[in-house]
C-alpha positions as CSV (number, residue, x, y, z in Angstrom):
1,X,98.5,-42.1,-106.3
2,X,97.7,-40.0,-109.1
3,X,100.7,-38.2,-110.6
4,X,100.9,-35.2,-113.4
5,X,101.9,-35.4,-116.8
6,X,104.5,-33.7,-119.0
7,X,104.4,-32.0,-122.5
8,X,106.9,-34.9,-124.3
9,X,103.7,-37.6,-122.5
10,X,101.5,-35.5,-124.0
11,X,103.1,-35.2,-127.3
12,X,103.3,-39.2,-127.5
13,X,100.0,-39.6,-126.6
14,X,98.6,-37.5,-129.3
15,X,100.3,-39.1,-131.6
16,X,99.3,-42.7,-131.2
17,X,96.0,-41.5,-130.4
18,X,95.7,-40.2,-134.2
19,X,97.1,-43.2,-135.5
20,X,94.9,-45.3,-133.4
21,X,91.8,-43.6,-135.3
22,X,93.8,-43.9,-138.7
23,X,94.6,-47.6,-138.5
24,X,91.0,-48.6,-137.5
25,X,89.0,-46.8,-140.6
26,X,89.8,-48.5,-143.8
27,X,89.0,-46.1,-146.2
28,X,91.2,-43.5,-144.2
29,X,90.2,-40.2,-142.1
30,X,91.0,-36.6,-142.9
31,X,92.9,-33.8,-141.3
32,X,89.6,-31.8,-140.5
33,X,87.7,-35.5,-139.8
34,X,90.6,-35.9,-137.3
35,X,90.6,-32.6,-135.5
36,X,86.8,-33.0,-134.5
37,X,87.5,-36.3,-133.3
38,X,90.3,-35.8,-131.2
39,X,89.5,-32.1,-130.0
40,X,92.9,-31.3,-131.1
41,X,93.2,-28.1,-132.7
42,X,94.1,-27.6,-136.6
43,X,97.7,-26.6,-135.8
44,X,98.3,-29.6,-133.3
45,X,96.5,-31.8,-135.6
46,X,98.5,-30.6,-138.7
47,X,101.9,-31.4,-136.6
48,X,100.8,-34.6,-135.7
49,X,99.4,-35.6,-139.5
50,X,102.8,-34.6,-140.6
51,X,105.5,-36.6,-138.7
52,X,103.3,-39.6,-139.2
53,X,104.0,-38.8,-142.9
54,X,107.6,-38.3,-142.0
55,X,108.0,-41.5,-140.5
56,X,106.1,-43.6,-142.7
57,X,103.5,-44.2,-140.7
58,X,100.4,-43.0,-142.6
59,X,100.3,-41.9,-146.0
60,X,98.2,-39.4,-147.8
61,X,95.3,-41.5,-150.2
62,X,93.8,-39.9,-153.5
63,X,91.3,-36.6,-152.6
64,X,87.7,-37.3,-152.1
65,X,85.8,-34.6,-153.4
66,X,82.3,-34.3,-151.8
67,X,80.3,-31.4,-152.6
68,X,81.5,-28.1,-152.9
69,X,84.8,-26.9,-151.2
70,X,88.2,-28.3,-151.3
71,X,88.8,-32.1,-152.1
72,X,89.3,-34.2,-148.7
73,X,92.5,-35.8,-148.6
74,X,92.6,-38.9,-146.2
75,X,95.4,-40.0,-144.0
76,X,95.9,-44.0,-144.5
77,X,97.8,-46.5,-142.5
78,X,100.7,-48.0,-144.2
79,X,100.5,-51.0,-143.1
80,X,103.7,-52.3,-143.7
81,X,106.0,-49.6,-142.2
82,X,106.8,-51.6,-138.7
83,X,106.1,-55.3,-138.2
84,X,105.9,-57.8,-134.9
85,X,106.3,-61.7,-134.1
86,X,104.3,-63.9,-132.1
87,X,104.6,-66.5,-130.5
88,X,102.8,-69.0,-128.4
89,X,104.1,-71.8,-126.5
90,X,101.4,-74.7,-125.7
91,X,101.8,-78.0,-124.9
92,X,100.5,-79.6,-128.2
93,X,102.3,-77.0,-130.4
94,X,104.5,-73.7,-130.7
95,X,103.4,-71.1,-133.4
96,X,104.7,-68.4,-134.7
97,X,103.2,-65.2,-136.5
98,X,104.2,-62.5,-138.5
99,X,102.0,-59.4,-138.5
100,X,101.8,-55.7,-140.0
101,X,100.9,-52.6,-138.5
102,X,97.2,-54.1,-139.0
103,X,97.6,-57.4,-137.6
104,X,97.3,-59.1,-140.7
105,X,99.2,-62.5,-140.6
106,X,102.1,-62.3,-143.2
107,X,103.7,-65.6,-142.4
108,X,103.0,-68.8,-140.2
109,X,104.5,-71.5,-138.7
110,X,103.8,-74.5,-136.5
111,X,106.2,-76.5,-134.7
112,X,105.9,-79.8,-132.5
113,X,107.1,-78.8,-129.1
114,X,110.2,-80.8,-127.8
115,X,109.5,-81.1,-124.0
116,X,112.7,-83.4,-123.1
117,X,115.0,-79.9,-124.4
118,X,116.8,-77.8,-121.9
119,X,116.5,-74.5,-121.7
120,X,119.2,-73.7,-123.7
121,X,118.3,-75.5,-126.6
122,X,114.6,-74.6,-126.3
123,X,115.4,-70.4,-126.5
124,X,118.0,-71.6,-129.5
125,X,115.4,-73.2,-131.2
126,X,112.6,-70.5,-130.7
127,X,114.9,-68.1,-132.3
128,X,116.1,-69.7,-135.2
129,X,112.2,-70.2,-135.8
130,X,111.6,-66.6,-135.3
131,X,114.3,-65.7,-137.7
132,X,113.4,-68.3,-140.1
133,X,110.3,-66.6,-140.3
134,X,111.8,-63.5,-140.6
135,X,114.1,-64.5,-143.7
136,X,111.2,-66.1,-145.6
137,X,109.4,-62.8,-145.3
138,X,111.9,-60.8,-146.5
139,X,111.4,-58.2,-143.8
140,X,114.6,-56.2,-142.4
141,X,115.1,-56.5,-138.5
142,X,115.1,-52.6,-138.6
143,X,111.2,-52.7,-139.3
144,X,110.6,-55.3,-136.0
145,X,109.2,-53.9,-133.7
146,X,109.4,-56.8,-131.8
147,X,108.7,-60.1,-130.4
148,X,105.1,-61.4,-128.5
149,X,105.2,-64.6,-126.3
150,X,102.5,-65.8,-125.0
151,X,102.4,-68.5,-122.2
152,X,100.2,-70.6,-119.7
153,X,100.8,-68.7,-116.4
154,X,102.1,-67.9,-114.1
155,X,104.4,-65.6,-115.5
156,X,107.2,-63.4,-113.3
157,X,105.9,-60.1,-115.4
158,X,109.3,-58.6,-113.4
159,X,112.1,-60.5,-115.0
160,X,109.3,-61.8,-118.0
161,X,110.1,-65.4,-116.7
162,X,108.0,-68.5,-116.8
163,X,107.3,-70.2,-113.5
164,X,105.4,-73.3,-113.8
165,X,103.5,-73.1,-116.4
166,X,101.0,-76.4,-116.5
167,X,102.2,-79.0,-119.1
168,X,105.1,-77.6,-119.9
169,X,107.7,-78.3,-117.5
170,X,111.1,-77.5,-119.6
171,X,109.8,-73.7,-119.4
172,X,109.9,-73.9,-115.6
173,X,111.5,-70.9,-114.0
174,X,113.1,-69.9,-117.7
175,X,113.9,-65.5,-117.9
176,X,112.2,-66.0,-121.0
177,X,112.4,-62.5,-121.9
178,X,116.0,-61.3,-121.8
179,X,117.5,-64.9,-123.1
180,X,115.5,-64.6,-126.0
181,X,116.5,-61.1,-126.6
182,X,119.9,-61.9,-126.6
183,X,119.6,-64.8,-128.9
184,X,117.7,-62.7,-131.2
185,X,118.8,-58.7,-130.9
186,X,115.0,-58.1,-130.6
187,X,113.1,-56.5,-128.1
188,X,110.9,-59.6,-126.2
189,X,108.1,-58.8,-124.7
190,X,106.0,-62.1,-122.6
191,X,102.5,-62.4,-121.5
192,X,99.9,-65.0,-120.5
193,X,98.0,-66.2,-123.2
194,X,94.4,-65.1,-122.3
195,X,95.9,-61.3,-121.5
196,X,97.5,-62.1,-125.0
197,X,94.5,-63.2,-127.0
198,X,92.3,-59.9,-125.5
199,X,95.1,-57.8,-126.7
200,X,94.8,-59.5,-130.1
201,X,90.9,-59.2,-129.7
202,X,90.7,-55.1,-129.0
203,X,93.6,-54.8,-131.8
204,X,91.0,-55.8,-134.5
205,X,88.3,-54.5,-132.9
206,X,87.7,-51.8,-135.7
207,X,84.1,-50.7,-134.0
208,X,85.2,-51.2,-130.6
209,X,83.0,-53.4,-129.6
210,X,84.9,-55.4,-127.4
211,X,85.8,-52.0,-124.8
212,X,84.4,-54.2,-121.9
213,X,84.7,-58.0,-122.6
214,X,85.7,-61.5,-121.7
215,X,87.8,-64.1,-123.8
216,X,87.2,-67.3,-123.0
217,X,90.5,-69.7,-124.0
218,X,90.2,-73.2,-124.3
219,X,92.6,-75.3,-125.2
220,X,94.7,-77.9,-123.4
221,X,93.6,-75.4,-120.0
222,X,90.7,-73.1,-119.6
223,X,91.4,-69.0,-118.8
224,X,89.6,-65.6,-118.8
225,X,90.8,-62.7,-120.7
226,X,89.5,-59.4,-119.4
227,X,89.1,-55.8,-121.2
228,X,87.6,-53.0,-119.2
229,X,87.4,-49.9,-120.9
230,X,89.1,-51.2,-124.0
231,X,92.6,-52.0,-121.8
232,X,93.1,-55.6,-121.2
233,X,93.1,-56.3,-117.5
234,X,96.6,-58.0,-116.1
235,X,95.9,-57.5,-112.5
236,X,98.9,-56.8,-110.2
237,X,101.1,-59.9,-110.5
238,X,100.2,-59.9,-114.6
239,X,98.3,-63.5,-114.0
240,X,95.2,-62.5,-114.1
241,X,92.2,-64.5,-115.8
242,X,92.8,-67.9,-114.0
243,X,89.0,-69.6,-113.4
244,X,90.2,-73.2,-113.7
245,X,88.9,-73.6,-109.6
246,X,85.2,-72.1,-110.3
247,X,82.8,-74.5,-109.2
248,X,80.2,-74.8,-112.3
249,X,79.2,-78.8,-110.9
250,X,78.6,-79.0,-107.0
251,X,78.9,-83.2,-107.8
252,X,81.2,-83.0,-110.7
253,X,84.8,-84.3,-110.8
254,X,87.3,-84.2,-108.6
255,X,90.0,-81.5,-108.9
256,X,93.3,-81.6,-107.7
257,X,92.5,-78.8,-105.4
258,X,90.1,-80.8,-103.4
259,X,87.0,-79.5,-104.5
260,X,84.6,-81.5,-107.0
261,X,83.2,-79.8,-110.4
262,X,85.7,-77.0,-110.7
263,X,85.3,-75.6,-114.1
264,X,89.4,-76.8,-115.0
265,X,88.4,-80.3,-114.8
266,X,84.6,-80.5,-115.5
267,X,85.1,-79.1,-118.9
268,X,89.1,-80.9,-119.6
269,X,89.3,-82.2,-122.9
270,X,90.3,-85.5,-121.5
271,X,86.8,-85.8,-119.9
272,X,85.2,-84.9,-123.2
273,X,87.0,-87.6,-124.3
274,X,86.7,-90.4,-122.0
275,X,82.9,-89.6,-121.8
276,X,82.5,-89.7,-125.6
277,X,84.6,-92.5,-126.2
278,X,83.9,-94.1,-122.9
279,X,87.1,-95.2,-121.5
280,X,89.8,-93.1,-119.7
281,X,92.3,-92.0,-121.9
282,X,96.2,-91.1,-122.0
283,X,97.6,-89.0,-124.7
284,X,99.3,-85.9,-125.6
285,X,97.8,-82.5,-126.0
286,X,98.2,-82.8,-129.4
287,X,96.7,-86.4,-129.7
288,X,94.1,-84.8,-127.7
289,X,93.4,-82.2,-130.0
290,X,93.1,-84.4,-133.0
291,X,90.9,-86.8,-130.7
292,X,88.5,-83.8,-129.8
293,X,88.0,-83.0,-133.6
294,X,87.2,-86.4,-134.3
295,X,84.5,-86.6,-131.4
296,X,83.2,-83.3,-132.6
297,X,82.3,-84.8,-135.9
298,X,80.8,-87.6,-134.3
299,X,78.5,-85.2,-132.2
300,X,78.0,-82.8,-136.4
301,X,77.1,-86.8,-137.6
302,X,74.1,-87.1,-135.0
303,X,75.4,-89.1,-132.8
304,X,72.8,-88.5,-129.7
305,X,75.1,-89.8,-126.9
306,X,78.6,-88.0,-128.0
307,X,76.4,-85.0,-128.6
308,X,75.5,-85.2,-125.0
309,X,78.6,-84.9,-123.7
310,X,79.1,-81.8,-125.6
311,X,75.9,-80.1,-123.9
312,X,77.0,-81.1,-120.4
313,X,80.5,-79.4,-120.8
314,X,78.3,-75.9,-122.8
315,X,76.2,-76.1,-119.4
316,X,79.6,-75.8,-117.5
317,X,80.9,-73.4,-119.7
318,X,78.1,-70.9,-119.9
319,X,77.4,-71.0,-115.7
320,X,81.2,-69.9,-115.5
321,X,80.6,-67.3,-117.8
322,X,77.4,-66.6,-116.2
323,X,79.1,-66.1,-112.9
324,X,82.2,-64.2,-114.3
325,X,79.8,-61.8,-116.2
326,X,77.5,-61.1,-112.8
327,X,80.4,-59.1,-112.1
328,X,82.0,-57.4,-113.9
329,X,79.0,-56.5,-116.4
330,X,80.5,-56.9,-120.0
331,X,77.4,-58.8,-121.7
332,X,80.4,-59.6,-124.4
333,X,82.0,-63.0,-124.3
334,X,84.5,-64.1,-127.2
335,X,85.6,-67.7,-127.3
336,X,88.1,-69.4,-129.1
337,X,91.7,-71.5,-128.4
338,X,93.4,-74.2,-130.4
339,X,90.9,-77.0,-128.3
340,X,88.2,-74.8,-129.4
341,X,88.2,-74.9,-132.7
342,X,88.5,-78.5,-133.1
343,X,84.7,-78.5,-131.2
344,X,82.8,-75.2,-131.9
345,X,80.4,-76.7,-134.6
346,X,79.4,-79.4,-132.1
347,X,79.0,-77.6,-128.8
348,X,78.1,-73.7,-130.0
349,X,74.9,-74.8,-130.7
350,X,74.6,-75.7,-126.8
351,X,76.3,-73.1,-125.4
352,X,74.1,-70.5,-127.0
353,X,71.2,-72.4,-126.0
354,X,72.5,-72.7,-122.3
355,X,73.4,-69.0,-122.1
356,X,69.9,-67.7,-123.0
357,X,68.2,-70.4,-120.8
358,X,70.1,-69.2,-117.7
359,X,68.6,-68.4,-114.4
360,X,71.2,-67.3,-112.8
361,X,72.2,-64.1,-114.9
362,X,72.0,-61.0,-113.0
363,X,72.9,-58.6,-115.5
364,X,70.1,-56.0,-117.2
365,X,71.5,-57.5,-120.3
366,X,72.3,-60.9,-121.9
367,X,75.0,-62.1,-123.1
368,X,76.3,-62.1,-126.6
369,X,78.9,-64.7,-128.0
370,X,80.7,-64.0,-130.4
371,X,83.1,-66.2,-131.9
372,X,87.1,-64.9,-132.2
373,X,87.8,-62.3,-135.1
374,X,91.4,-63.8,-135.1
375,X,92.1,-66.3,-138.1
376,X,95.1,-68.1,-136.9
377,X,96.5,-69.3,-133.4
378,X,95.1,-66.6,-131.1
379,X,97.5,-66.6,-128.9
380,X,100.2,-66.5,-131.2
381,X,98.8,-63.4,-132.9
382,X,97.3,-61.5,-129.4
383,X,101.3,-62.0,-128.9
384,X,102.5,-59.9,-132.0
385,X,99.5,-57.7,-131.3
386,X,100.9,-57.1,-127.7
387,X,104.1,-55.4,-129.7
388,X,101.7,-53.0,-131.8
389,X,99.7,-52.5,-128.6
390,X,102.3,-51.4,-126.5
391,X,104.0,-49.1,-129.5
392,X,100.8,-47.5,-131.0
393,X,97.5,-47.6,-128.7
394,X,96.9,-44.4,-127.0
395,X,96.3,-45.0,-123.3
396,X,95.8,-42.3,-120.9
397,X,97.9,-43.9,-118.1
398,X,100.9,-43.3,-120.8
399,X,100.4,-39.7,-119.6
400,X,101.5,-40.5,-116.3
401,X,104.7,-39.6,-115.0
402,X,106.6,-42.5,-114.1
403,X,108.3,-42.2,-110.4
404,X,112.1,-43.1,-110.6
């Protein structure tokens, strides 16, 4: 049901809108540059321009003059006025960001995972890491906005608990959110890591290219982030994006499911790895990670029969995104992950090649890869970028009046 709005909505709305359009132009916009933008009219405009000012927010660069007429002075982000943490928990390794207003990592830390910890002393250690990063910054806790997990599903979005999150089961059935809130005095917010890395995609989307997209994740489990109309798409449960059961080999592998060749276990980088190295293997996520690298460079080094493994998983990969891009129609598909970029020189090449080869695209247009704008963990920083989303980007659906 569609429900009205109110003037403080509106108010709100207008304002993030503005700095929405601020933040993404790097030279800055201008009061009248604004107005025709946003359809907003001088006075509301001027209002607007002014508490940004007032709060920090924005600040006023040196006038441009350009032609005749008075000098054009334009509004620029200050990108420093609020900061956010990230965090991603994966089974080879916990990071940790710190980002400003732009997403621009400020600080970065990597820590081995300890999956024999409790609870407890798993959400003790997380914040002491958090505030460690923090201190080394030098940034005050009054500037935080807050803190971004991101996490393997499924996720209670409810009580912002982990259920039963693959490969990591000390996080089982954990309230995430609130106990880390209370062991830190910061404002948690917890998503699944593919909804996470979008967010971090369309937050550094200056163009705005990614308004209706797919992120492929691939790292120690395969997932689907999805942007439709610029918003990242949680579904109702807030787990959307799971395509590990999509058949992509009808005699492939067999899957814990029962079926053979979902995509989950036809593209798993312990295949990759027993295929390349052929024997089964047994190792850690982040053995596996440093195994995949060195297979990858095998593959670069022209080694024909490693390189062929890497072709049969991009001919997996592209029929799922194939099938996932029949429908919903995006055309866009950004890849990356912590497995990823340990093997992106050896099986792009592939990929590409088995994306434009396809015969089983039904779109009017073809798809376009494009690799992660994102220069650290992605998941870690879609997390921080979660915060800033939720703080700053104008959605109309913020309009809405929330039943009580």
């Amino acid at each position: 049901m569609r429900r009205g709005s109110n003037l403080p909505a509106v108010g709100t709305y207008n304002q993030t809108l503005v700095l929405d359009l601020i933040r993404r132009s790097a030279a800055g916009v201008s009061r009248s540059e604004l107005a025709e933008r946003t359809g907003l009219s001088a006075q509301t405009l001027s209002n607007v321009a002014r508490k940004l000012v007032d709060e920090g927010m924005v600040v006023e660069g040196p006038p441009i003059v350009a032609g005749k007429g008075k000098p054009r002075t334009p509004l620029q982000l200050n990108p420093q006025a609020r900061y956010a943490v990230g965090i991603h928990l994966d089974p080879a390794v916990d990071t940790f960001v710190l980002v400003d207003m732009r997403g621009t990592v400020l600080a970065h830390a990597e820590h081995a995972p300890r999956h024999t910890d409790g609870p407890q002393h798993l959400l003790a250690t997380l914040a002491r890491h958090a505030n460690s990063l923090l201190d080394g910054a030098g940034v005050h806790r009054d500037r935080v906005l807050g803190i971004g997990v991101a996490a393997p599903g499924p996720i209670d979005v409810a009580r912002g608990a982990l259920l039963e999150p693959p490969l990591l089961p000390a996080w089982h059935n954990v309230t995430l959110r609130d106990d880390l809130r209370d062991a830190t005095g910061l404002p948690v917010m917890v998503e699944k890591d593919v909804v996470a890395a979008m967010v971090g995609e369309l937050w550094v989307d200056a163009d705005q290219q990614l308004s209706e997209a797919m992120f492929f994740y691939y790292g120690a489990g395969v997932g689907v982030g999805l942007a439709v109309d610029a918003t990242p798409v949680r579904g109702r449960t807030g787990n959307a994006g799971d395509v590990a059961h999509i058949v992509v080999e009808a005699d492939g592998p067999l899957c814990h499911c029962g079926q053979r060749g979902c995509l989950g276990v036809a593209v798993a980088p312990e295949r990759l790895i027993a295929e390349g190295v052929g024997a089964d293997v047994v190792a850690s996520p982040a053995q596996l990670r440093s195994m995949l690298g060195d297979l990858a460079q095998r593959a670069v080094d022209g080694d024909a029969a490693v390189s062929r493994v890497f072709e049969r998983t991009a001919q997996s990969l592209a029929r799922a995104m194939v099938i996932i891009n029949n429908l919903m129609d995006a055309d866009v598909v950004v890849i990356g992950g912590a497995m990823w970029s340990r093997i992106a020189a050896a099986i792009e090449p592939h990929l590409r090649r088995a994306l434009a080869e396809s015969t089983e695209i039904t779109t009017t247009r073809a798809i376009t890869l494009v690799g992660t704008q994102l220069s650290t963990d992605i998941a870690a920083l879609g997390a921080a970028c979660l915060v800033l989303d939720g703080a700053f980007t104008a959605r109309p659906a913020g309009l809405m009046i929330t039943p009580r």
